[in-house]
C-alpha positions as CSV (number, residue, x, y, z in Angstrom):
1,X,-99.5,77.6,26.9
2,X,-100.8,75.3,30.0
3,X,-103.8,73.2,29.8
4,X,-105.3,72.8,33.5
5,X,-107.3,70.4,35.0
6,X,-109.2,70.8,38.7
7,X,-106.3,72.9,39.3
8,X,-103.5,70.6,38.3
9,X,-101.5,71.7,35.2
10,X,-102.0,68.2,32.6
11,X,-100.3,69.7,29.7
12,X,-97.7,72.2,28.7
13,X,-95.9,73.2,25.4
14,X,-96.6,75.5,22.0
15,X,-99.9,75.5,20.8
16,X,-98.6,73.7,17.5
17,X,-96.8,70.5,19.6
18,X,-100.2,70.5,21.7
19,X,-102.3,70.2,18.2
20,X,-99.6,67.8,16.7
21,X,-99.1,65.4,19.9
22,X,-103.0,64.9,19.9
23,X,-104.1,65.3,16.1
24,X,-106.7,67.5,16.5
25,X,-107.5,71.2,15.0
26,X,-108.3,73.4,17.6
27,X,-106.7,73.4,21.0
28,X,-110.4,72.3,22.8
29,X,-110.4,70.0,21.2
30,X,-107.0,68.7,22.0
31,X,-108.2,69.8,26.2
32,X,-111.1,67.5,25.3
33,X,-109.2,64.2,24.2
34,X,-106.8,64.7,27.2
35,X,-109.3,64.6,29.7
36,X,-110.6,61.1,27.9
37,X,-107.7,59.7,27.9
38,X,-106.9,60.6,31.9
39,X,-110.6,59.3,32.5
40,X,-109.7,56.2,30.5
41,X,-106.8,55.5,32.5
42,X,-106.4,52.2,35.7
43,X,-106.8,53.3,39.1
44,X,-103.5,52.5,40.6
45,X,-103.1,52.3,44.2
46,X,-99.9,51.5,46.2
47,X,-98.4,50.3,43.6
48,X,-100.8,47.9,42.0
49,X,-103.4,48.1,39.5
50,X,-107.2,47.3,40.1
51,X,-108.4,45.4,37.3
52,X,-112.8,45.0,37.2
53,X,-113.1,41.3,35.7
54,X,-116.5,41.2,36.0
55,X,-118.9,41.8,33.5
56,X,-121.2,43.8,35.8
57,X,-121.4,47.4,35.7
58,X,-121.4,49.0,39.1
59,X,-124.1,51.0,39.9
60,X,-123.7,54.4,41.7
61,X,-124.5,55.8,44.7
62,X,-126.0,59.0,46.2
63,X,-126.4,60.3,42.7
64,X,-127.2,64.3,43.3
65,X,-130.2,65.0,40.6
66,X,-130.4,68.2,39.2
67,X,-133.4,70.4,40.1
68,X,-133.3,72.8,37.3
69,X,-131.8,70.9,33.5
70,X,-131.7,73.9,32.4
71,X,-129.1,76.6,33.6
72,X,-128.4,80.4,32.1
73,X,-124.5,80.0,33.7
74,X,-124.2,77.4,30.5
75,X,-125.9,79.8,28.0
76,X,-123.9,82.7,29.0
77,X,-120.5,80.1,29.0
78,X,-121.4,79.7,25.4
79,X,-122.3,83.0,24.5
80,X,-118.8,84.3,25.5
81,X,-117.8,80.7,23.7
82,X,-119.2,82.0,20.2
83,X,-118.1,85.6,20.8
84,X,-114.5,84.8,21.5
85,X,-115.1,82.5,18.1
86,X,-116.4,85.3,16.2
87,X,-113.9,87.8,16.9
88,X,-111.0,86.0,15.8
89,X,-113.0,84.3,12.9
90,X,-114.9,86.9,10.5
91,X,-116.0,84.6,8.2
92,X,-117.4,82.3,10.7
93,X,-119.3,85.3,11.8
94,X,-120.3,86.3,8.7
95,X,-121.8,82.8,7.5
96,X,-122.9,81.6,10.8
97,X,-124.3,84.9,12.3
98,X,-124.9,87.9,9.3
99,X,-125.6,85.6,6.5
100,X,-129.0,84.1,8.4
101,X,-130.2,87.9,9.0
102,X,-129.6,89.0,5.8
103,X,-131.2,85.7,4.1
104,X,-134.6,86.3,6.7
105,X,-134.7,90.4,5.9
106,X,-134.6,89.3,2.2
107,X,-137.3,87.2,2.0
108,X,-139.7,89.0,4.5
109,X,-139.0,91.9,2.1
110,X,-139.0,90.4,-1.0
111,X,-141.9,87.6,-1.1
112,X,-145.8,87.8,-0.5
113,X,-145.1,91.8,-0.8
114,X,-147.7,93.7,-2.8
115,X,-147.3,95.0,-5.9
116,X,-148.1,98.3,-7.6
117,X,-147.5,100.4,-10.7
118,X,-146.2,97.7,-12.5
119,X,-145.3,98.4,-16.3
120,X,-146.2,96.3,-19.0
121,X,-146.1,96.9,-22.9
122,X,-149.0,95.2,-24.9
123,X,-149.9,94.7,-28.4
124,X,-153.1,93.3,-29.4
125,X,-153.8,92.8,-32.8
126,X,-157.0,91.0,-31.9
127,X,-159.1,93.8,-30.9
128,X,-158.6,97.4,-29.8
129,X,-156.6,98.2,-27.0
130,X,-159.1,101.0,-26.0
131,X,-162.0,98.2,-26.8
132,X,-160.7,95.5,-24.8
133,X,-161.2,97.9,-21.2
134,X,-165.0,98.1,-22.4
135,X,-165.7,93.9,-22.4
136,X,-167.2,91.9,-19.7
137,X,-167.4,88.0,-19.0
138,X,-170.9,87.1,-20.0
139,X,-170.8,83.1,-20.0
140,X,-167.7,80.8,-21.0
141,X,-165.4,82.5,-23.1
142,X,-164.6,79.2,-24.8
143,X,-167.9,78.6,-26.0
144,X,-168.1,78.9,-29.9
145,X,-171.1,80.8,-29.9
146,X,-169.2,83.2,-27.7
147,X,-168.0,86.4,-29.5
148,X,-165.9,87.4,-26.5
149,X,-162.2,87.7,-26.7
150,X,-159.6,86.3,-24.1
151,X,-157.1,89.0,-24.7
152,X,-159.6,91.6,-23.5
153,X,-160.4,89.5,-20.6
154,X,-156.5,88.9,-19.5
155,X,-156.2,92.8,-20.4
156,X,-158.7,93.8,-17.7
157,X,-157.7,91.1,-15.1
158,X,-154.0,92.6,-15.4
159,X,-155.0,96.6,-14.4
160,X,-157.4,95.2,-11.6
161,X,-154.4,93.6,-10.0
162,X,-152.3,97.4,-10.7
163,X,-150.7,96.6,-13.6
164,X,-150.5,99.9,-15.8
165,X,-151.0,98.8,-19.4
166,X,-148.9,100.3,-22.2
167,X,-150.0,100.1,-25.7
168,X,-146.8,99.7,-27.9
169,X,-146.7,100.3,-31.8
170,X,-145.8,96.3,-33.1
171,X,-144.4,93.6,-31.8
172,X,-140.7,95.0,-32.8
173,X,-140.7,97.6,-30.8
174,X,-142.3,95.5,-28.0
175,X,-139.0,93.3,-27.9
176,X,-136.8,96.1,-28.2
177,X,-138.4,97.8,-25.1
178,X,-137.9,95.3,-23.3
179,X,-134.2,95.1,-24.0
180,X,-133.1,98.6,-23.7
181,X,-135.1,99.7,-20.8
182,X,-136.0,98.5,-17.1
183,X,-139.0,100.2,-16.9
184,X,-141.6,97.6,-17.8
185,X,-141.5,93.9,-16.4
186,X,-143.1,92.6,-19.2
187,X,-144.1,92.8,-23.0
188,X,-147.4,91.0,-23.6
189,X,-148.4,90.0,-27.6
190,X,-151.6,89.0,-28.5
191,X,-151.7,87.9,-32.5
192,X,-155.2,87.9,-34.7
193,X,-157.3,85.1,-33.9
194,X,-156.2,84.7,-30.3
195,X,-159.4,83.0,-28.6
196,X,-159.6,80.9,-31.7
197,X,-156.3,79.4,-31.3
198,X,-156.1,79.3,-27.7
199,X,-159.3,77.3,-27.8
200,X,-158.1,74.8,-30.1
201,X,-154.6,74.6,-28.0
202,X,-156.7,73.6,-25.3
203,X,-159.2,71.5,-27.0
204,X,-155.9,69.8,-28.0
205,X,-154.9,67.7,-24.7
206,X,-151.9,66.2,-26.3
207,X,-149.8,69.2,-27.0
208,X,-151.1,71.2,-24.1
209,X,-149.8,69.0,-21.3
210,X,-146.9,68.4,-22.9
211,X,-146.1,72.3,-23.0
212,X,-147.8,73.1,-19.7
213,X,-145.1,70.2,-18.5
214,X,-142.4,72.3,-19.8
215,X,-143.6,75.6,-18.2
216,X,-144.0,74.5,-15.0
217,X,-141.0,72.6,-15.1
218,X,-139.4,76.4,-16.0
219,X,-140.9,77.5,-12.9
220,X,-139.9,75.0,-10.3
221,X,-136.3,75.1,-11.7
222,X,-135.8,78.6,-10.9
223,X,-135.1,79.3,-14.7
224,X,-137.6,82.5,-13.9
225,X,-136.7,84.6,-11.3
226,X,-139.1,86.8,-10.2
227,X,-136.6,89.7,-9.6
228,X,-139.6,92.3,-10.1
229,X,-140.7,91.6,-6.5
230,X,-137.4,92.3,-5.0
231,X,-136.4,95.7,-3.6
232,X,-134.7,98.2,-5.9
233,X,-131.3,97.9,-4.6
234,X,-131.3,94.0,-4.2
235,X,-132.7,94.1,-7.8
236,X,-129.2,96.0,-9.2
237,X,-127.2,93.6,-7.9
238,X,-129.5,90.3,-8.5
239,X,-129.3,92.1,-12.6
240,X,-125.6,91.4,-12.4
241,X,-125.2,87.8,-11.2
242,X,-124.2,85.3,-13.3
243,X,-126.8,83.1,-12.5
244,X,-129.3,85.8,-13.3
245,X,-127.7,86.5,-16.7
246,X,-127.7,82.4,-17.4
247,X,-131.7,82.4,-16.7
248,X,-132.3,85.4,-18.6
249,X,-130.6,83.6,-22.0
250,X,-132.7,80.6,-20.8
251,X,-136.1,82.1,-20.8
252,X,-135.4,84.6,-23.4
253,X,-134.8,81.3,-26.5
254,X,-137.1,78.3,-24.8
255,X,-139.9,81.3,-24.0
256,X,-139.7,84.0,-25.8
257,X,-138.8,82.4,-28.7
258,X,-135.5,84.7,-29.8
259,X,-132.5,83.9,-31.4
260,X,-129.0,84.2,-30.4
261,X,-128.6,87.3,-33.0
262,X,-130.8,88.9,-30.7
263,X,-129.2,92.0,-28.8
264,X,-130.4,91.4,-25.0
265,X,-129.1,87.4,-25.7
266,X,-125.6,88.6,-27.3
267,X,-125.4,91.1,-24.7
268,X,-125.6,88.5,-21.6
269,X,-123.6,85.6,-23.3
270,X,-120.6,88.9,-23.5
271,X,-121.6,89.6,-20.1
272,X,-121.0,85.4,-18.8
273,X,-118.0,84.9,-20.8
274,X,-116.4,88.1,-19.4
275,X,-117.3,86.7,-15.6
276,X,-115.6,83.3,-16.8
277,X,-112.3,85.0,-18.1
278,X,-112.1,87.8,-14.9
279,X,-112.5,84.6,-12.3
280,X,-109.9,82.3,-14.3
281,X,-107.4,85.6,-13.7
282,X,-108.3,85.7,-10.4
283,X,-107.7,82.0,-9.6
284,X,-103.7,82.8,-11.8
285,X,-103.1,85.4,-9.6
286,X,-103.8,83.9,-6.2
287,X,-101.8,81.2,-7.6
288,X,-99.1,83.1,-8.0
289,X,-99.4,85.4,-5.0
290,X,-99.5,82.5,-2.5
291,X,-97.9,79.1,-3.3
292,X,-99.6,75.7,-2.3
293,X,-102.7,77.9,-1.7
294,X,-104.4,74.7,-2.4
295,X,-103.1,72.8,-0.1
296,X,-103.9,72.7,3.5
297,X,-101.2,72.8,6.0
298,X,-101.5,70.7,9.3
């Protein structure tokens, strides 16, 4: 190849002695430092060299100011620049160019979306479930002298949002619904004496900043992805990441409270360690398909 300068050929060879003479990594680059270096070089004229000893820096003349800073013949110079780029690189088009639209579709269709028939198993063994849909808030439910109950309260705040409510048979089969089937987003237990205790929990200041610390701490961290928002195909695949299945484990034994004899935990520790064992055979394989792989040439 031929580098060319204001018509005058500066450099010729193979692209590789062009790269290696000038230590760069892409041939502009290379055109780049060459024209520094002919910029940087004496004026000689008639055989002598014109040396500037003093420490003045000439100003110029007759300096043509541009009318318009702001030209389209440079836009469309690096539009073809970034096309020419993109169709010998696909994964610089893919990260720098597909990745960004498919991040901004995402999100418009994912977050502040509304939400509707929404699936969520309860069992309240405070009052009754047909019961709860008949109370009203009359005054502060914390009040002693109150005989309302917060689990009817929540109950009826839930369907006025579009949550359908489920009534389930016990807690049991709660948990196991929740691990067998995709249908509801949610399995909601409220035990006997639920105002009573939630009262005293917040009565208690102690314990409950320390535990609200916790939760929010949950929620900032991503440990809770709400996946329930996302479209039905993005959800499939979001169910099978890794990082997904490691959340689920998370939330599952510091918020639900289950063990790791539990099915849905067993089932997504299988599920990380057989990730972990697939990518380590992938990594031996490419090793062995292509040697030095990690090791970049120059």
């Amino acid at each position: 190849i031929g580098l060319m300068r204001n018509g005058v050929l500066v450099e010729e060879g193979s692209p590789q002695f062009i790269l290696a003479k000038y230590n760069t990594d892409t041939l502009e680059s290379a055109f780049l430092k060459l024209c520094c270096n002919q910029n940087e070089n004496h004026i000689v004229h008639n055989g002598t060299v014109r040396v500037n000893n003093d420490n003045t820096i000439p100003q110029p003349k007759n300096i043509t100011k541009l009318k318009n800073k702001f030209k389209f013949i440079r836009v469309k110079a690096l539009m073809k620049k970034y096309l020419h780029s993109f169709s010998r690189d696909y994964v610089l088009m893919f990260t720098m160019f597909i990745l960004p639209i498919l991040q901004a579709l995402i999100i418009c269709n994912c977050v502040g979306t509304g939400i509707s028939d929404l699936k969520v198993a309860i069992k309240n063994d405070e009052i009754d479930f047909w019961g709860s849909r008949r109370s009203n808030i009359d005054g502060c439910i914390l009040n002693e002298k109150n005989d309302q109950k917060i689990s009817g309260v929540i109950m009826n705040r839930l369907q006025s949002l579009g949550y359908t409510l489920n009534e389930v048979a016990d807690r049991k089969t709660g948990e196991m619904i929740m691990s067998n089937s995709s249908k509801y987003i949610a399995f909601i237990h409220f035990p006997e004496n639920y105002t009573r205790s939630f009262t005293k929990f917040i009565n208690d200041r102690d314990n409950y900043d320390y535990q609200s610390q916790a939760y929010v701490n949950f929620a900032m961290y991503s440990a809770v992805w709400p996946v329930e928002s996302q479209t039905p195909l993005l959800r499939m695949v979001t169910e099978l990441l890794p990082m997904r299945l490691a959340g689920n484990v998370m939330t599952n034994i510091a918020l639900k409270g289950w063990t790791l004899e539990h099915p849905s935990v067993i089932k997504n520790i299988v599920v990380m360690f057989s990730y972990s064992v697939i990518l380590v055979l992938v990594i031996i394989g490419l090793g062995k398909f292509k040697k030095n792989m990690w090791i970049m040439q120059k």
